[in-house]
N, CA and C atoms as an extended XYZ file, in Angstrom:
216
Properties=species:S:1:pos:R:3:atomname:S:1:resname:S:1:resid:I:1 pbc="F F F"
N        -8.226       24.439      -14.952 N   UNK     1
C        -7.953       23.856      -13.661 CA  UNK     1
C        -7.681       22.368      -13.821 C   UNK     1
N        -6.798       21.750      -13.145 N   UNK     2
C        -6.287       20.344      -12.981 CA  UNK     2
C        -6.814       19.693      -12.257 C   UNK     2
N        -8.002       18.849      -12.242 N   UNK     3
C        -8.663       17.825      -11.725 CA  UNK     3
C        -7.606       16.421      -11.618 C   UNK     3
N        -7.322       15.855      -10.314 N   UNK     4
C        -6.816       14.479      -10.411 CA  UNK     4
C        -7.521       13.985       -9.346 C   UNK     4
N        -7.994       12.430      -10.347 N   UNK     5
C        -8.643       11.750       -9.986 CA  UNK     5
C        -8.328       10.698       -8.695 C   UNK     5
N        -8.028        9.979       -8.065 N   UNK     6
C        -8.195        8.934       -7.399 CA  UNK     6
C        -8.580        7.751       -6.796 C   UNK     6
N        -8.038        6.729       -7.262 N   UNK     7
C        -9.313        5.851       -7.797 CA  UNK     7
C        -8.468        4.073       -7.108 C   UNK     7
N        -9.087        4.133       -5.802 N   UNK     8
C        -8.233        2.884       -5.104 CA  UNK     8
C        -8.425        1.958       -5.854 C   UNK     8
N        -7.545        1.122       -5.237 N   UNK     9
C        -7.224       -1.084       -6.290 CA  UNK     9
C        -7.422       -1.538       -4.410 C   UNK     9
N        -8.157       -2.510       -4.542 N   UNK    10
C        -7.943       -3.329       -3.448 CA  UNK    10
C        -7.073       -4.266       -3.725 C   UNK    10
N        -6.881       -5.026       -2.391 N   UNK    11
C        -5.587       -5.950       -2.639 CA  UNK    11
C        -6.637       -7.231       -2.698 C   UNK    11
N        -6.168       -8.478       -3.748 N   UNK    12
C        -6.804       -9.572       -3.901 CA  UNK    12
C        -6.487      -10.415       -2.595 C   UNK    12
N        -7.307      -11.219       -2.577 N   UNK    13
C        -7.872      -12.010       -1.459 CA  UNK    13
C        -7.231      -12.978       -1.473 C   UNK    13
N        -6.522      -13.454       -2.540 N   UNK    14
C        -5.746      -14.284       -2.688 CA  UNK    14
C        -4.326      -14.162       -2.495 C   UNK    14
N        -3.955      -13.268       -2.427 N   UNK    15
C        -2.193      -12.573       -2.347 CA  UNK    15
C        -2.314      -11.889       -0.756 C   UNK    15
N        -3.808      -11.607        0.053 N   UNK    16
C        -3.965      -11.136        1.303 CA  UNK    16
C        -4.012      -12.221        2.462 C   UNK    16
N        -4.190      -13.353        2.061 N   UNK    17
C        -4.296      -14.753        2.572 CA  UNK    17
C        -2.917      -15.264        2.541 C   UNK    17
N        -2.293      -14.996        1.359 N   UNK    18
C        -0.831      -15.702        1.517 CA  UNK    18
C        -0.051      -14.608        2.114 C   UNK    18
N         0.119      -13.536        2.659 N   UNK    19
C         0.877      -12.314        3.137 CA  UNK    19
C         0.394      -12.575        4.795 C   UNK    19
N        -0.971      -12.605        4.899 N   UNK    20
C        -1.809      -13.027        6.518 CA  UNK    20
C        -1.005      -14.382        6.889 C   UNK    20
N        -0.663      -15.208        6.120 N   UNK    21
C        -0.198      -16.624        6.757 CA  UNK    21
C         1.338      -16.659        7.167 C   UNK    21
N         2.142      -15.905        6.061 N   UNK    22
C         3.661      -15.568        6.561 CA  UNK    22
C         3.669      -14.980        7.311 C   UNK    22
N         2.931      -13.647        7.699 N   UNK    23
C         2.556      -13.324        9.160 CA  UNK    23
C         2.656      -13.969       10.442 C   UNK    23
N         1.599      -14.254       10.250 N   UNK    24
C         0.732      -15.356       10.904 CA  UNK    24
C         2.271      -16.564       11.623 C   UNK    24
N         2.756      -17.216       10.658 N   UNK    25
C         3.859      -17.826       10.657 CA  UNK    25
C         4.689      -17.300       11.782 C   UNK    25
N         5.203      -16.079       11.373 N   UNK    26
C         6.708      -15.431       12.276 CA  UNK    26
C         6.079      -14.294       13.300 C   UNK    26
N         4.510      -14.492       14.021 N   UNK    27
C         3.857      -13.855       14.683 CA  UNK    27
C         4.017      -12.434       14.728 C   UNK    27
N         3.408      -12.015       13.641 N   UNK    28
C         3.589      -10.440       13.324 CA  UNK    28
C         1.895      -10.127       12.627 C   UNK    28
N         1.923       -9.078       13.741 N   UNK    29
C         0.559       -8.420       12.922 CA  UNK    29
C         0.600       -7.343       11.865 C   UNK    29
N         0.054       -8.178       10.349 N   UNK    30
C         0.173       -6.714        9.723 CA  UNK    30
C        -0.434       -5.609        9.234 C   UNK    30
N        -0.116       -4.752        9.158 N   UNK    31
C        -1.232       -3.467        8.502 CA  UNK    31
C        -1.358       -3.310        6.866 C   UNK    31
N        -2.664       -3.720        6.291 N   UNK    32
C        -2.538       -3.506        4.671 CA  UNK    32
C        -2.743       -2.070        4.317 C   UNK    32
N        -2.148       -1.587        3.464 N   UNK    33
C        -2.618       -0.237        2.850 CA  UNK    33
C        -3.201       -0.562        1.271 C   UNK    33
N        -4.257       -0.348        0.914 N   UNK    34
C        -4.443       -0.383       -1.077 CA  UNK    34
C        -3.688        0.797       -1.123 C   UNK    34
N        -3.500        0.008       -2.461 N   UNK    35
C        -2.586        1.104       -3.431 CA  UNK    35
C        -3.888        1.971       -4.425 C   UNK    35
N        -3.699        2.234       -5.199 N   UNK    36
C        -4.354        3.270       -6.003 CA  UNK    36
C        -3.605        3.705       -7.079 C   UNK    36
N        -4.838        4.357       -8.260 N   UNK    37
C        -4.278        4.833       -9.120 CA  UNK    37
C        -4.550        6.609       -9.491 C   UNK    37
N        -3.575        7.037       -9.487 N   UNK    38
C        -4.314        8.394       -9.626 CA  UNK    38
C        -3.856        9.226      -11.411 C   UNK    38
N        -4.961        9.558      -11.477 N   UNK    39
C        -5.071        9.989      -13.231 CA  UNK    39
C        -5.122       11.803      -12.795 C   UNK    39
N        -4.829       12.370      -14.132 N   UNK    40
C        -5.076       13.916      -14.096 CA  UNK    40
C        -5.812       13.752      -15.651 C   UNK    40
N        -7.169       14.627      -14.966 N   UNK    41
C        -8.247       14.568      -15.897 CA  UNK    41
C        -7.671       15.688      -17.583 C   UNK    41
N        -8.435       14.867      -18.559 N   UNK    42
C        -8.082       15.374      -19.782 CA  UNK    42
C        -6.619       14.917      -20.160 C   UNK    42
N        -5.535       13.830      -20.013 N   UNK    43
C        -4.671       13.931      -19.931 CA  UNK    43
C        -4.263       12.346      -20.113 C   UNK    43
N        -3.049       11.872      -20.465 N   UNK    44
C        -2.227       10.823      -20.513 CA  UNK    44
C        -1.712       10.292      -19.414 C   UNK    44
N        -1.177       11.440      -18.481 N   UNK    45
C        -0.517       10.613      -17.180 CA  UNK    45
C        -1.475       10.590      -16.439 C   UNK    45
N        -0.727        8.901      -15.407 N   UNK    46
C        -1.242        8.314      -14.398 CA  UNK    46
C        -0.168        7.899      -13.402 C   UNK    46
N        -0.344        7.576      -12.001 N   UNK    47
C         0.251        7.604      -11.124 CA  UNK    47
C        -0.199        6.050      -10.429 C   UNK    47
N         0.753        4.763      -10.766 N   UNK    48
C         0.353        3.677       -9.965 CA  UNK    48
C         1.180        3.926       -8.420 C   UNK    48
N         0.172        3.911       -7.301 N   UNK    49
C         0.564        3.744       -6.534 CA  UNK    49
C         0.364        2.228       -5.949 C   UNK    49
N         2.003        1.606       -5.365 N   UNK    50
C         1.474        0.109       -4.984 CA  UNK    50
C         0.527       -0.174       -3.801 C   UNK    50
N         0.420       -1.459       -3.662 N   UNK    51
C         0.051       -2.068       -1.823 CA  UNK    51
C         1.394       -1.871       -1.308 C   UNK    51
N         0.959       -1.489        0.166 N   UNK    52
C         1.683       -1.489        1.171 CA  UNK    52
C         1.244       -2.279        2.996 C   UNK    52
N         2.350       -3.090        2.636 N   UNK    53
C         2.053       -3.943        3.885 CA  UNK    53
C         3.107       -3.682        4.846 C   UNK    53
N         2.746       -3.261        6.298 N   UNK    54
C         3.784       -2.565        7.259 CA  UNK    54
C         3.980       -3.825        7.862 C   UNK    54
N         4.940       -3.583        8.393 N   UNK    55
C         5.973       -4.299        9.301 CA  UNK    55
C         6.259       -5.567        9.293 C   UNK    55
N         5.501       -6.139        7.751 N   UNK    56
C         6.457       -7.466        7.089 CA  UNK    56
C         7.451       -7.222        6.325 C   UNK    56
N         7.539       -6.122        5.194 N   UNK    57
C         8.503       -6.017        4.619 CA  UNK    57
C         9.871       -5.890        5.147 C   UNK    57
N         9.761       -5.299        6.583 N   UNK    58
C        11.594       -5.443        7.153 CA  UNK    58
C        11.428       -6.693        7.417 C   UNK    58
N        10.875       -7.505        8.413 N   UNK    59
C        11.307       -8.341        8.652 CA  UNK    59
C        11.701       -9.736        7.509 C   UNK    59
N        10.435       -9.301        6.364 N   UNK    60
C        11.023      -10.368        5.229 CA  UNK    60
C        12.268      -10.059        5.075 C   UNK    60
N        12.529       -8.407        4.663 N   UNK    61
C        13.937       -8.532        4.037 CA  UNK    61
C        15.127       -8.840        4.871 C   UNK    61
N        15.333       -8.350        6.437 N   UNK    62
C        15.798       -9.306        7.467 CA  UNK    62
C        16.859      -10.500        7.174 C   UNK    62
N        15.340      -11.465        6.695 N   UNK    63
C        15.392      -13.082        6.401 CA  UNK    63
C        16.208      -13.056        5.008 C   UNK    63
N        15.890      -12.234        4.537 N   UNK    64
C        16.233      -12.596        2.746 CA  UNK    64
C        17.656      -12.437        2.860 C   UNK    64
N        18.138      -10.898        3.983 N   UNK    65
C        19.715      -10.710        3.693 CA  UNK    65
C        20.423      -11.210        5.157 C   UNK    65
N        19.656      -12.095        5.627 N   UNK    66
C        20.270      -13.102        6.280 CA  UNK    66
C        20.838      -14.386        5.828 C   UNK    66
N        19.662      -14.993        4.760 N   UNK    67
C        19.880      -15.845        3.880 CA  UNK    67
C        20.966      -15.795        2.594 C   UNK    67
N        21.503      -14.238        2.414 N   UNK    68
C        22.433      -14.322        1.145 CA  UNK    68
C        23.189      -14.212        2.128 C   UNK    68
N        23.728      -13.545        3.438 N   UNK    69
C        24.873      -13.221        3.935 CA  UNK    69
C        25.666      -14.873        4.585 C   UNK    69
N        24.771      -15.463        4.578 N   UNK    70
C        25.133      -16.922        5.211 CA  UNK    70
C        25.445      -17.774        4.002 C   UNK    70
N        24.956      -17.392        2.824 N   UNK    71
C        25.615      -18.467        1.152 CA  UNK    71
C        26.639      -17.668        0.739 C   UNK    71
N        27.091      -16.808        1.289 N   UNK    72
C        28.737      -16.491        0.783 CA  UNK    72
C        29.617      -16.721        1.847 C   UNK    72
């Protein structure tokens, strides 16, 4: 039988403070998710799953391909 493990990462306090302030900045509340790692017992593979932060990532990227569409 295939046991897989699951085994969360919190997000550092330091990278959650600078993500809360760009927020914070362009008045958006956001939702953190930890990522995690998941292993299958007796075995080599592993599964990084990342952080996920909702409803900054559109609006960063938004900004980002606002910012290249305006330098060409």
């Amino acid at each position: 039988m295939i046991h897989i493990i699951k085994q969360e990462i919190p997000i550092e306090d330091s990278l959650r403070k600078k993500l809360e302030f760009i927020c914070q900045f362009n008045k958006v509340k956001p939702t953190f998710i930890n990522g995690s790692i998941r292993k299958i017992d007796k075995s080599n593979l592993h599964f990084i799953e990342p952080h996920r932060v909702i409803k900054v990532l559109l609006f960063l990227y938004l900004i980002i391909l606002l910012i290249f569409i305006l330098e060409i």
